[in-house]
C-alpha positions in Angstrom: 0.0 0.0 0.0 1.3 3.6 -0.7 1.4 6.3 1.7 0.5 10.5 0.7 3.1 12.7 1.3 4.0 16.1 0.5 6.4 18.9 1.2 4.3 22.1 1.3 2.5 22.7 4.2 -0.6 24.5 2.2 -1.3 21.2 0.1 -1.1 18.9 3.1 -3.6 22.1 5.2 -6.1 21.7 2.4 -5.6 17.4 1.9 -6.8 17.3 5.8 -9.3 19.8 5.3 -11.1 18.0 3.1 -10.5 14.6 4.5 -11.9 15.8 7.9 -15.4 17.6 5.5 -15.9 15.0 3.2 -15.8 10.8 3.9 -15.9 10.1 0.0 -12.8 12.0 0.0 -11.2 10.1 2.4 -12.5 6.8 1.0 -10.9 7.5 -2.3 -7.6 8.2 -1.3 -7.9 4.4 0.4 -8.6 3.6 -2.5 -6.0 5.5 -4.2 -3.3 4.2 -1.8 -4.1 0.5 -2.8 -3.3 1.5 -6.5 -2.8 4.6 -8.0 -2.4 4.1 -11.4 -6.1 2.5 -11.8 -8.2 3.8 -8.8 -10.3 7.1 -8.4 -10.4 7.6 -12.7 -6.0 8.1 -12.5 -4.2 8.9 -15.6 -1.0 10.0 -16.5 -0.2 13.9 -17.8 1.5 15.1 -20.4 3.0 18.5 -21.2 4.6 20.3 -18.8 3.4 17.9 -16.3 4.7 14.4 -17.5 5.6 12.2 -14.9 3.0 12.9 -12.8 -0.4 11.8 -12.6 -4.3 13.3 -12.0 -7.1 12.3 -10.1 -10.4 13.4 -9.5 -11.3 13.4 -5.9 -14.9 15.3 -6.0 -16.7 16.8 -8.9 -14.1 19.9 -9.1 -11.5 18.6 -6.5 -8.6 17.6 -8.3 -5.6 15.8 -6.9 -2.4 16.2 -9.2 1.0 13.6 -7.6 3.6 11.7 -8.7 4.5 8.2 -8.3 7.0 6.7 -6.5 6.8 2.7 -7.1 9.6 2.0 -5.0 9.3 3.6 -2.1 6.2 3.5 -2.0 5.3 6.9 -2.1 2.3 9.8 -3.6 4.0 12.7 -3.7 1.1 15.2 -3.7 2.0 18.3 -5.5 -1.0 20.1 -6.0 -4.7 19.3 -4.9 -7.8 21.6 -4.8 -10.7 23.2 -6.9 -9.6 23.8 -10.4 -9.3 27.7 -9.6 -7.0 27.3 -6.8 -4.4 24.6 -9.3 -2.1 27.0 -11.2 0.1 25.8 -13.9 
């Protein structure tokens, strides 16, 4: 199973604000965590952003991390309402 990190403290903020609002939230990053390359409608980007991947956590909650197969790792980079992901 994978574990969520990150390294900003504003992504991780807003990751347990939503877990602590929303249970489906929470429920799909279990999900997530057990594989994140088929769960929660994953797929790889492309573009400035290959490498990492995109989830959809709620209808305009996206999750954007990268993978890290070894360790074991989700390295959150960005997550939040389309107007708050800036490219």
């Amino acid at each position: 199973m994978y574990e969520i990190v990150t390294r900003n403290k504003n992504v991780e903020k807003r990751l347990n604000d939503y877990i602590r609002k929303r249970d489906d939230i929470y429920n799909k990053l279990k999900r997530l965590k057990i594989d994140p390359r088929r769960n929660c409608g994953a797929h790889p980007l492309y573009g400035e952003l290959k490498g990492k991947w995109s989830c959809w956590l709620g209808s305009n909650i996206r999750m954007i991390y990268k993978i890290d197969g070894y360790l074991k790792l989700l390295w959150l980079k960005m997550l939040g309402h389309i107007k708050f992901i800036k490219f």
